[in-house]
Every structure is written in C-alpha cells, then in structure tokens.
PyMOL Python script that loads the backbone (N, CA, C, O; Angstrom):
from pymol import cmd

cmd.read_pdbstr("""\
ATOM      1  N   UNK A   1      -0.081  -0.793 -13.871  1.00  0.00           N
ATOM      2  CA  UNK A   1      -1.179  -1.316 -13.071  1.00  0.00           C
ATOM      3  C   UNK A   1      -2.431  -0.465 -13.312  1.00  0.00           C
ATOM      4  O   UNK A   1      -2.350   0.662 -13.801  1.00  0.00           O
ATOM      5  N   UNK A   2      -3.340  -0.910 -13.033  1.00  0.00           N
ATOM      6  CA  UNK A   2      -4.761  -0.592 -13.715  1.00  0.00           C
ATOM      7  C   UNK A   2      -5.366   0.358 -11.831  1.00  0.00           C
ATOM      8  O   UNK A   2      -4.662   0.706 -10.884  1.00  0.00           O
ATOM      9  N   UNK A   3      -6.076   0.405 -11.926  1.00  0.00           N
ATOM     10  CA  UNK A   3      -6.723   1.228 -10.638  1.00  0.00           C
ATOM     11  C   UNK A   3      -7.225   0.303  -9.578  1.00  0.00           C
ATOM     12  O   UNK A   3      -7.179   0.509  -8.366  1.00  0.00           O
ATOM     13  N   UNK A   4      -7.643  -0.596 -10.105  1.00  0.00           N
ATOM     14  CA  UNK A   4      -8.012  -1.637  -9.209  1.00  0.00           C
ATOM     15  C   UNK A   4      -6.812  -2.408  -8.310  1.00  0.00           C
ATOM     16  O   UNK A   4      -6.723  -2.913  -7.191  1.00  0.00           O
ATOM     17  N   UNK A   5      -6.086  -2.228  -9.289  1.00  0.00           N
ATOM     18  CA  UNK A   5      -4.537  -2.950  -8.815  1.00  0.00           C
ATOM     19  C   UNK A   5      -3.878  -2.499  -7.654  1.00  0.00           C
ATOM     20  O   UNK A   5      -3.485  -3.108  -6.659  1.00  0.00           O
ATOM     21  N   UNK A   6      -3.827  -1.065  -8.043  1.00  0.00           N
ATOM     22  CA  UNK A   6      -3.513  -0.113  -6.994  1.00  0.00           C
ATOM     23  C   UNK A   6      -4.208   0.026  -5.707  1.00  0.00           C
ATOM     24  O   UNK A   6      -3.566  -0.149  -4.671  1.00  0.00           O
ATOM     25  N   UNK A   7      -5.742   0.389  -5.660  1.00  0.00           N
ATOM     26  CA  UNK A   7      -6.355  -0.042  -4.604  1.00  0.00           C
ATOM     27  C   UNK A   7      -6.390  -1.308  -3.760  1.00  0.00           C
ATOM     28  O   UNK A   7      -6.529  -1.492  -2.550  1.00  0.00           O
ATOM     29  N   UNK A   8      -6.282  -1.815  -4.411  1.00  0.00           N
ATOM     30  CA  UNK A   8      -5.889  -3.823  -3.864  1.00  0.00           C
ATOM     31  C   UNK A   8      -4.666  -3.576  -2.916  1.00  0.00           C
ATOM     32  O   UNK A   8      -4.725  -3.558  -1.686  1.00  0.00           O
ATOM     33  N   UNK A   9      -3.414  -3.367  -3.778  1.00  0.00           N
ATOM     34  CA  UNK A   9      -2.130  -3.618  -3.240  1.00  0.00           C
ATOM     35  C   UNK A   9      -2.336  -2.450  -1.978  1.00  0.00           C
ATOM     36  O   UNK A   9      -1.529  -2.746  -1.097  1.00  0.00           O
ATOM     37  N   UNK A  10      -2.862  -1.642  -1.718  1.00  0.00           N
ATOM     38  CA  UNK A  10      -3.009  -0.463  -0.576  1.00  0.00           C
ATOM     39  C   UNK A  10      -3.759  -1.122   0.655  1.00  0.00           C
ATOM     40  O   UNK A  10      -3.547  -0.865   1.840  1.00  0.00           O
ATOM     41  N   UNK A  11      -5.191  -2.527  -0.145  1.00  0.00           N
ATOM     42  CA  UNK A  11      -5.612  -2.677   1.005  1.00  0.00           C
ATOM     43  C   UNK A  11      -6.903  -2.130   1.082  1.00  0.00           C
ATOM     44  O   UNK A  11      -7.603  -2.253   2.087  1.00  0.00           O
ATOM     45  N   UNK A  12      -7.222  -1.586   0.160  1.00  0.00           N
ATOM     46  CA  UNK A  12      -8.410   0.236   0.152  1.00  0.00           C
ATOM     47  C   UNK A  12      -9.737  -0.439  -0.371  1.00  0.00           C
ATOM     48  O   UNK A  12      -9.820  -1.380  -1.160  1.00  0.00           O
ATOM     49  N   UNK A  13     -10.555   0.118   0.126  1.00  0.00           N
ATOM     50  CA  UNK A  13     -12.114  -0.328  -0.561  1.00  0.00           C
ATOM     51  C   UNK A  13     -11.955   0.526  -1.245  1.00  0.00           C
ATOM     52  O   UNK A  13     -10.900   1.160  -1.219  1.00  0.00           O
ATOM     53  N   UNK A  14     -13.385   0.942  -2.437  1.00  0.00           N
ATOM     54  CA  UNK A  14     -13.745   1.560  -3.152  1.00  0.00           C
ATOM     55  C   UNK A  14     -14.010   3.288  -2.251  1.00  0.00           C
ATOM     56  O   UNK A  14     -13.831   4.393  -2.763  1.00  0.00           O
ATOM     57  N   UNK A  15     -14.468   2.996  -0.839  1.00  0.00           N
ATOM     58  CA  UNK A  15     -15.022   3.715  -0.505  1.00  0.00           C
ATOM     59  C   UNK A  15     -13.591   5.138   0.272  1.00  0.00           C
ATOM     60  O   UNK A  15     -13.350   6.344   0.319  1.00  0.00           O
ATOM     61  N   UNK A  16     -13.070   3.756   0.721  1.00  0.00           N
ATOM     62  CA  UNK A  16     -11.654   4.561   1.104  1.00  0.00           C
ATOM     63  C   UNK A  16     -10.940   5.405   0.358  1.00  0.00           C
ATOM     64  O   UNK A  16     -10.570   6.524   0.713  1.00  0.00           O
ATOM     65  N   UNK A  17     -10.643   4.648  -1.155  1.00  0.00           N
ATOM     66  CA  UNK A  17     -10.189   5.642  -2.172  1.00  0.00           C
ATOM     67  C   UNK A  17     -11.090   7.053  -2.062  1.00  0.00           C
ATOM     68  O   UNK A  17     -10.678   8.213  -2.052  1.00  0.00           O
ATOM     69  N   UNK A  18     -12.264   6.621  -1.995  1.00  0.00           N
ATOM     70  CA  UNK A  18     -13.104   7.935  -2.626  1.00  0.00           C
ATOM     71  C   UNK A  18     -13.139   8.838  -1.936  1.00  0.00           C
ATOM     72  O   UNK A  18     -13.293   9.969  -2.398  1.00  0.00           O
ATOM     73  N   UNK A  19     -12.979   8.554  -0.349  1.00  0.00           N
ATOM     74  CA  UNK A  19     -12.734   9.322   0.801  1.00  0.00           C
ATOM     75  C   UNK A  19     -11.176  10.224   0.890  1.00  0.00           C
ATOM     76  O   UNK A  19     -11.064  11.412   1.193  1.00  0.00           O
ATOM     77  N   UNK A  20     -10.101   9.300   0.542  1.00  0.00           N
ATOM     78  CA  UNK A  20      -8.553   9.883   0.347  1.00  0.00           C
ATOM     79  C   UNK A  20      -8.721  10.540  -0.728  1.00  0.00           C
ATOM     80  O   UNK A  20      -7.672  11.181  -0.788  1.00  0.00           O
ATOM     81  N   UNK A  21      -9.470  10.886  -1.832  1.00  0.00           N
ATOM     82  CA  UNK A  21      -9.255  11.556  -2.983  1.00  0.00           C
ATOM     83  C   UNK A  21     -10.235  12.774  -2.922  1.00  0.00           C
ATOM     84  O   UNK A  21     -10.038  13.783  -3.600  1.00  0.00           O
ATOM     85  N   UNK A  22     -11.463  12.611  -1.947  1.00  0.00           N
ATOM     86  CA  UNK A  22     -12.443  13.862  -1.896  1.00  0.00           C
ATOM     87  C   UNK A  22     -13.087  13.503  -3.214  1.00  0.00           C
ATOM     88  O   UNK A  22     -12.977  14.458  -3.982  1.00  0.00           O
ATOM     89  N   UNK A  23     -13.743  12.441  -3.782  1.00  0.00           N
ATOM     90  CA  UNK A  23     -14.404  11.848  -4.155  1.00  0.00           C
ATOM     91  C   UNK A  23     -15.440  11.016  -4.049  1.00  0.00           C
ATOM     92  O   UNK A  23     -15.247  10.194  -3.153  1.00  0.00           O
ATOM     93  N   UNK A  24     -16.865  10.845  -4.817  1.00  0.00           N
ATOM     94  CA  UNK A  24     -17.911  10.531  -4.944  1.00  0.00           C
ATOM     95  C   UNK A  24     -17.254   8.830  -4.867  1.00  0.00           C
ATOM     96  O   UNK A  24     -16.183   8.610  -5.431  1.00  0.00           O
ATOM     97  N   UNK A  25     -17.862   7.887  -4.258  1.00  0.00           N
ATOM     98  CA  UNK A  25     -17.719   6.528  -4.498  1.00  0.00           C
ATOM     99  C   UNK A  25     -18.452   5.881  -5.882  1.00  0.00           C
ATOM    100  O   UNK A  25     -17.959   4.982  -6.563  1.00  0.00           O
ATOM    101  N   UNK A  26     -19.247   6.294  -6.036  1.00  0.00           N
ATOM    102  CA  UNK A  26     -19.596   6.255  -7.283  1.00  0.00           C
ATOM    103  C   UNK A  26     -18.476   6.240  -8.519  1.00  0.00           C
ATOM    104  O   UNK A  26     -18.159   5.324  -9.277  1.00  0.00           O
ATOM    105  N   UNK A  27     -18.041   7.496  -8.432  1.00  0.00           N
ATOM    106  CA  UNK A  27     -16.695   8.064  -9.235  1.00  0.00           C
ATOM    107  C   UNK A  27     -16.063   6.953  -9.292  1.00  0.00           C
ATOM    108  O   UNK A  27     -16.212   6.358 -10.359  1.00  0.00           O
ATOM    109  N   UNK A  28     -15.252   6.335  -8.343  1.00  0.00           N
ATOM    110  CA  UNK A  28     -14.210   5.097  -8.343  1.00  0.00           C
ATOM    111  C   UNK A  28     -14.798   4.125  -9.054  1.00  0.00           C
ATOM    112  O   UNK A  28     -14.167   3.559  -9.947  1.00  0.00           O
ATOM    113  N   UNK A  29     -16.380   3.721  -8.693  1.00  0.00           N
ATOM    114  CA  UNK A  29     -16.328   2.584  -9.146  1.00  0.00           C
ATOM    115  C   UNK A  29     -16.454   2.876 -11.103  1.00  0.00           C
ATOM    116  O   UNK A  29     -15.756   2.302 -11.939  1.00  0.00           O
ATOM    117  N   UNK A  30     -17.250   3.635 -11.309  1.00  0.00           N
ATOM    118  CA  UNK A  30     -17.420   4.394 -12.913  1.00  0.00           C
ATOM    119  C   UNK A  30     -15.518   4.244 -13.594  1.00  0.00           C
ATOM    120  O   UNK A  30     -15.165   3.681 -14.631  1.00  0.00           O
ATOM    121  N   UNK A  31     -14.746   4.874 -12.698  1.00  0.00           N
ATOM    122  CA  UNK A  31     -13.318   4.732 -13.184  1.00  0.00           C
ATOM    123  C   UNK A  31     -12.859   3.428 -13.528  1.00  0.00           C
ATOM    124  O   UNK A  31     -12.502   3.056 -14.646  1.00  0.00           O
ATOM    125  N   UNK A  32     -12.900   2.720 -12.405  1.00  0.00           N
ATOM    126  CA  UNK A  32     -12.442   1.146 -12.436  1.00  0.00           C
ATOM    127  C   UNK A  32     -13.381   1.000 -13.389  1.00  0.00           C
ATOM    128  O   UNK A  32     -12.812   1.524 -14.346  1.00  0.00           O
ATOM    129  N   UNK A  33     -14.221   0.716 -13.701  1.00  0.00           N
ATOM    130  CA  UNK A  33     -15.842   0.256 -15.078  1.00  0.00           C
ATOM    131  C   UNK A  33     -14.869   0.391 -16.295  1.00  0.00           C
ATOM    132  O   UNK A  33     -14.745  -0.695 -16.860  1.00  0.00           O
ATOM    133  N   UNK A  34     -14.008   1.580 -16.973  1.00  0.00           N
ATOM    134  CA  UNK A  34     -13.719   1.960 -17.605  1.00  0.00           C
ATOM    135  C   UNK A  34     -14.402   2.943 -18.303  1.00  0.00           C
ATOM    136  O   UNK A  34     -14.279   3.211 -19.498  1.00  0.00           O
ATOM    137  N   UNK A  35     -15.478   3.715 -17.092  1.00  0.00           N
ATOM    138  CA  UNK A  35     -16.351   4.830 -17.703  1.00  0.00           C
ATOM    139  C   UNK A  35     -15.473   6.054 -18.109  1.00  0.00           C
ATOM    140  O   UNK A  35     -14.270   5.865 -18.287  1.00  0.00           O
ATOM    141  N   UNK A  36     -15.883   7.007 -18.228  1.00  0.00           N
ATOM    142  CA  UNK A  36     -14.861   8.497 -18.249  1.00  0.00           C
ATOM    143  C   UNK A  36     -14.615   9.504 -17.474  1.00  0.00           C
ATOM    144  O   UNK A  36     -15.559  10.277 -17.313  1.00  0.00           O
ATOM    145  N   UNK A  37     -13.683   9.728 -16.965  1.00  0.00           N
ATOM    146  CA  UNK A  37     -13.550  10.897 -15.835  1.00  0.00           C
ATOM    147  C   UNK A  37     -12.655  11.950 -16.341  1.00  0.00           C
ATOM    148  O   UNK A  37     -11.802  11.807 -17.217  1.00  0.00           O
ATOM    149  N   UNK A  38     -12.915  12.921 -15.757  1.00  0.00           N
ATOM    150  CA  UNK A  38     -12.446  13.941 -15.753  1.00  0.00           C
ATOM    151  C   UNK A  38     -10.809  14.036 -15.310  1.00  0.00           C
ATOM    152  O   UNK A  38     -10.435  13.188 -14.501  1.00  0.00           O
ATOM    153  N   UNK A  39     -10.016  14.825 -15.700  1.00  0.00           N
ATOM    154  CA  UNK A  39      -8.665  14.598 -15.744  1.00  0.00           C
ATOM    155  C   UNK A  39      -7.860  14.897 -14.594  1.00  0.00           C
ATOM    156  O   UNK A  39      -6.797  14.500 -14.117  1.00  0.00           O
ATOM    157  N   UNK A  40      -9.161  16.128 -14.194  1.00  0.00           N
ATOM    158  CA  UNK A  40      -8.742  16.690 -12.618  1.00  0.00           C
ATOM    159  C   UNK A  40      -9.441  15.325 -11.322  1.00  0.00           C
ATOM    160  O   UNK A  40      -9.064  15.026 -10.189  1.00  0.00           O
ATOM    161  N   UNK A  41     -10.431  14.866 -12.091  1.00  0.00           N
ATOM    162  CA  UNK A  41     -10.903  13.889 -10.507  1.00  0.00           C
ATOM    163  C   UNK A  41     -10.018  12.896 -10.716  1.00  0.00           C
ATOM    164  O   UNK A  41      -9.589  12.392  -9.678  1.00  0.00           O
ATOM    165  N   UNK A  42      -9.396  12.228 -12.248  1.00  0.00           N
ATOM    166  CA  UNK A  42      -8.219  11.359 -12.445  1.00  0.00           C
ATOM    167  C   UNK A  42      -6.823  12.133 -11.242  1.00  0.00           C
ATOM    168  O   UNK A  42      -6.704  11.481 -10.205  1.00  0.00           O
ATOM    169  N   UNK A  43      -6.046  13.151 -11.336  1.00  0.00           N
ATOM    170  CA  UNK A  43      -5.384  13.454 -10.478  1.00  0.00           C
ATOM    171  C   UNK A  43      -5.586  13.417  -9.050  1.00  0.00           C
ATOM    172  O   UNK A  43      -4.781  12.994  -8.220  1.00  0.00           O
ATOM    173  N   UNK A  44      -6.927  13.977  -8.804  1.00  0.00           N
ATOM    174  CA  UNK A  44      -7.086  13.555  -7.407  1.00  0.00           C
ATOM    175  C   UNK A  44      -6.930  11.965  -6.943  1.00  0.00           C
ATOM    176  O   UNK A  44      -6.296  11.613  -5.949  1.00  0.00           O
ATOM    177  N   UNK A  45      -7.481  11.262  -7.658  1.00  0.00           N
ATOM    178  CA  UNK A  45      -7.049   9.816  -7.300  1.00  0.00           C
ATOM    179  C   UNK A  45      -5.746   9.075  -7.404  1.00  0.00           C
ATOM    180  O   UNK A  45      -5.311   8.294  -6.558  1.00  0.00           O
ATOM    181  N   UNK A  46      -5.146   9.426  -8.594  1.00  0.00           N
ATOM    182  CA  UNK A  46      -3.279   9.576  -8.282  1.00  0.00           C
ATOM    183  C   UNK A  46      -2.692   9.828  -7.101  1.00  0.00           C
ATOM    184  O   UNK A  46      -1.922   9.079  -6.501  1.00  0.00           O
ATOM    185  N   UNK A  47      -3.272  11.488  -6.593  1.00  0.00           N
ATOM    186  CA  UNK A  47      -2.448  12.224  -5.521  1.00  0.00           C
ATOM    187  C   UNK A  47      -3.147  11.285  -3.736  1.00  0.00           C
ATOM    188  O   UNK A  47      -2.686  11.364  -2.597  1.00  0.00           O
ATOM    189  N   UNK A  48      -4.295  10.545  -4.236  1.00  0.00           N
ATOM    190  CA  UNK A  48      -4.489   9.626  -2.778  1.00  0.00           C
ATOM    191  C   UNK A  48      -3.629   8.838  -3.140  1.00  0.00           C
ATOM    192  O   UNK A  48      -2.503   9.031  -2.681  1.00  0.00           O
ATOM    193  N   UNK A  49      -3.839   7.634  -4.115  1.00  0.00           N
ATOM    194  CA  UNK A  49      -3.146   6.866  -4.525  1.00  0.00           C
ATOM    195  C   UNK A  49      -1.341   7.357  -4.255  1.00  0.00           C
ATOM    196  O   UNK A  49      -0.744   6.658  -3.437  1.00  0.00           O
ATOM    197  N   UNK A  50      -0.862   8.048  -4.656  1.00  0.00           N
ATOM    198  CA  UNK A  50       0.667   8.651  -3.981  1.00  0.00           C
ATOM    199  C   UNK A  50       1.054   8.459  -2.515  1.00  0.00           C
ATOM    200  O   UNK A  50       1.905   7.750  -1.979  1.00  0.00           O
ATOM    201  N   UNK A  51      -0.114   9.577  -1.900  1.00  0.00           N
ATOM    202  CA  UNK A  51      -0.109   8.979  -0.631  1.00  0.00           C
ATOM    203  C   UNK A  51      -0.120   7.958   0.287  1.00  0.00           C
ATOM    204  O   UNK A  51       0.593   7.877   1.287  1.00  0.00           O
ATOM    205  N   UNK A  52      -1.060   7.083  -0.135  1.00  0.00           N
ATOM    206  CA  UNK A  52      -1.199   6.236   0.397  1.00  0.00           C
ATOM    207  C   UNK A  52       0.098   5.381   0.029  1.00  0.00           C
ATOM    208  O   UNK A  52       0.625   4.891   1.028  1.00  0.00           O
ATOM    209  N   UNK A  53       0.539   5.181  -0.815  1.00  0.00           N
ATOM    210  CA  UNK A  53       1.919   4.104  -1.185  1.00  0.00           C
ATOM    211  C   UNK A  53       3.560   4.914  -0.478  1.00  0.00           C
ATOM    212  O   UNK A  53       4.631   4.348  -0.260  1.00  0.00           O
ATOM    213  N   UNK A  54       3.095   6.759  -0.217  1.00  0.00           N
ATOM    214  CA  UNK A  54       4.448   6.795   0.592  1.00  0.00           C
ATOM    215  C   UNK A  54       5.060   7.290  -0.104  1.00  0.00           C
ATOM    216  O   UNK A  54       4.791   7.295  -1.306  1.00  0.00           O
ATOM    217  N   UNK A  55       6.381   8.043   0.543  1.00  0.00           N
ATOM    218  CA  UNK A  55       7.415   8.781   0.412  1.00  0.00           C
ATOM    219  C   UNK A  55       8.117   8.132  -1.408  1.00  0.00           C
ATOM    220  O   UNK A  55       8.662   7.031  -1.336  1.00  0.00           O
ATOM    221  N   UNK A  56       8.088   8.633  -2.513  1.00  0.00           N
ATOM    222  CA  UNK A  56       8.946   8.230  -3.424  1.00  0.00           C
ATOM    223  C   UNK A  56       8.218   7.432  -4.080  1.00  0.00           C
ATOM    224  O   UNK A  56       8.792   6.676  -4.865  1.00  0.00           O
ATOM    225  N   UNK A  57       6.947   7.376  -3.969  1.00  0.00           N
ATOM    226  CA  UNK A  57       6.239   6.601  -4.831  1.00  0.00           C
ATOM    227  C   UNK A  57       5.087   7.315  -5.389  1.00  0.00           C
ATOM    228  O   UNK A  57       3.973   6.790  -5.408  1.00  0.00           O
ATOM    229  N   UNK A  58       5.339   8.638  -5.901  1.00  0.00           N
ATOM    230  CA  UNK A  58       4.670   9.747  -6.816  1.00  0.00           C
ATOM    231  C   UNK A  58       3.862   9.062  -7.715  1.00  0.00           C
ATOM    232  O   UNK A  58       4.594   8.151  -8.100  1.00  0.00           O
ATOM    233  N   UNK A  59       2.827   8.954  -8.263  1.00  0.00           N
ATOM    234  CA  UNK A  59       2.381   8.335  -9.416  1.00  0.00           C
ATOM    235  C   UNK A  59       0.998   9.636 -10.061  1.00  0.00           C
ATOM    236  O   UNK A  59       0.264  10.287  -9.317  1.00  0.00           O
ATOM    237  N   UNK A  60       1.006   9.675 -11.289  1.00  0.00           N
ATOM    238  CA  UNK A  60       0.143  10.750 -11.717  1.00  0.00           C
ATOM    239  C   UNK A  60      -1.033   9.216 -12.693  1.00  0.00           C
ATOM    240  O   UNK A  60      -1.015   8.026 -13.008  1.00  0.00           O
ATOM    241  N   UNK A  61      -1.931  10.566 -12.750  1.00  0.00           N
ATOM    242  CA  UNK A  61      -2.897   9.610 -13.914  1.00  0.00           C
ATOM    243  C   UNK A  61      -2.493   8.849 -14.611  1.00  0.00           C
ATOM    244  O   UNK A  61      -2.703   7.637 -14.643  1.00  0.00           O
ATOM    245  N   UNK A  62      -1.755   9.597 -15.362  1.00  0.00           N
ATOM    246  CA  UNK A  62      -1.029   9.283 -17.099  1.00  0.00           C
ATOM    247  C   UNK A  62      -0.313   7.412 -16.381  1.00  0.00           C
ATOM    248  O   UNK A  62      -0.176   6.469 -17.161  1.00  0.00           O
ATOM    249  N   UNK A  63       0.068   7.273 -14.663  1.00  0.00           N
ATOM    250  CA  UNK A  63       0.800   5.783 -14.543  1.00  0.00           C
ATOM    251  C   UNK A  63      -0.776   4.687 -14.350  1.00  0.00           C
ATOM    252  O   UNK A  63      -0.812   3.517 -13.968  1.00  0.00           O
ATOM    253  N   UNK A  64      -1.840   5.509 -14.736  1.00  0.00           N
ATOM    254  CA  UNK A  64      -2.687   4.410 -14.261  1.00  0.00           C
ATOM    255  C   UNK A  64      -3.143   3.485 -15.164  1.00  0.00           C
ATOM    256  O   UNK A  64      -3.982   4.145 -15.777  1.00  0.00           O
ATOM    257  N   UNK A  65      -3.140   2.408 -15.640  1.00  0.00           N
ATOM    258  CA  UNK A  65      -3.548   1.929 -17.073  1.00  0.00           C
ATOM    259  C   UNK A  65      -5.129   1.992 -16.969  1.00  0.00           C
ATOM    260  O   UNK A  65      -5.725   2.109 -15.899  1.00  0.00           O
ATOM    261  N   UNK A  66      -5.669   1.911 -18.081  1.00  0.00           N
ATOM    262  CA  UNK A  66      -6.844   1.739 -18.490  1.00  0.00           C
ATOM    263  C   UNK A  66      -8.137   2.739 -18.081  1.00  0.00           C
ATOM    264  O   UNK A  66      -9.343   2.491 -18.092  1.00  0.00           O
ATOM    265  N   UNK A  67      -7.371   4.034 -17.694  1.00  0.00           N
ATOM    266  CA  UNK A  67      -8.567   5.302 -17.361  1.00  0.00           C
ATOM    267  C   UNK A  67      -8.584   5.670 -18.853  1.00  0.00           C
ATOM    268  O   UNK A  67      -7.800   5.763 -19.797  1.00  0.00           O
ATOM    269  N   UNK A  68     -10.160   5.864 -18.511  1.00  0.00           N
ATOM    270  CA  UNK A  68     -11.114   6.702 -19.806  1.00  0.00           C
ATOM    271  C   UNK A  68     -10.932   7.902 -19.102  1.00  0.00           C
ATOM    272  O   UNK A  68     -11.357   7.960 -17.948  1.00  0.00           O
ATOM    273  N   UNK A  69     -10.307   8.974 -19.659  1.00  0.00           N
ATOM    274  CA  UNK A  69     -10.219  10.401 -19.459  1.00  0.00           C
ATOM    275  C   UNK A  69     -10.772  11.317 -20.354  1.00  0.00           C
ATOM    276  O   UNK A  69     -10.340  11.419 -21.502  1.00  0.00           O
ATOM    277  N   UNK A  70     -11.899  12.144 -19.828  1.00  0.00           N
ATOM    278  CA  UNK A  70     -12.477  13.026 -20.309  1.00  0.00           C
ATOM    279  C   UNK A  70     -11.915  14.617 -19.827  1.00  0.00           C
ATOM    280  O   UNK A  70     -11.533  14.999 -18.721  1.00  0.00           O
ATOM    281  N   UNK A  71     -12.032  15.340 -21.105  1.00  0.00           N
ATOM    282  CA  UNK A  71     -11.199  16.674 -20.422  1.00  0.00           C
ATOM    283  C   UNK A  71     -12.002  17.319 -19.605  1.00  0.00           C
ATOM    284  O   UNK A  71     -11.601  18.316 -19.005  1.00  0.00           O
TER     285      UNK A  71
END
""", "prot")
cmd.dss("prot")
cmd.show_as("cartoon", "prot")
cmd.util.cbc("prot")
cmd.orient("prot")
C-alpha cells in the first residue's frame, strides 16, 4: 500500500498524520506527491502509521510503496 492508502484506511487527514508523526503537513503532502524525503521523517511516518493501526501491525518505510527517499 502506498501512503495514501494507509492514511485512508486509518481514517487520518493529511494533517493528522503530520501531527502523529511530529511532522510538517506540508511533508505528507510532498511524500504522497512522490517528492523526496528524508529516511528519518520516512520512519517517523511508519512509527505513526504503526500506531495508529495497533498492537502487531509494525510497518517501517521500506512497507510503504512509492516513497521517494532521500538520505
């Protein structure tokens, strides 16, 4: 699933993600764009994204399809 996917199935605006991750809203939407992020603000959005889906549902960057990752 792509990032958008993930936020959808949670329910989450753009703004919510950006808030659960300690992120710029901007940031999210540039990610979803397929702009480039950084690998550490990519993890932070995983580790909301984790959370928010719950106990056993761990997911790192590397499960998100279609991030442009910049080191």
């Amino acid at each position: 699933m792509n990032l958008e996917d993930y936020r959808a199935n949670l329910g989450w605006s753009k703004a919510r993600l950006a808030r659960e991750a300690s992120i710029n809203v901007g940031t999210v939407i540039d990610a979803e764009k397929g702009k480039r992020v950084y690998k550490a603000t990519a993890g932070k959005i995983a580790n909301a994204l984790s959370k928010g889906l719950g106990e056993g549902k761990e997911i790192t960057y590397k499960d998100i399809e279609g991030l442009n990752l910049a080191d």
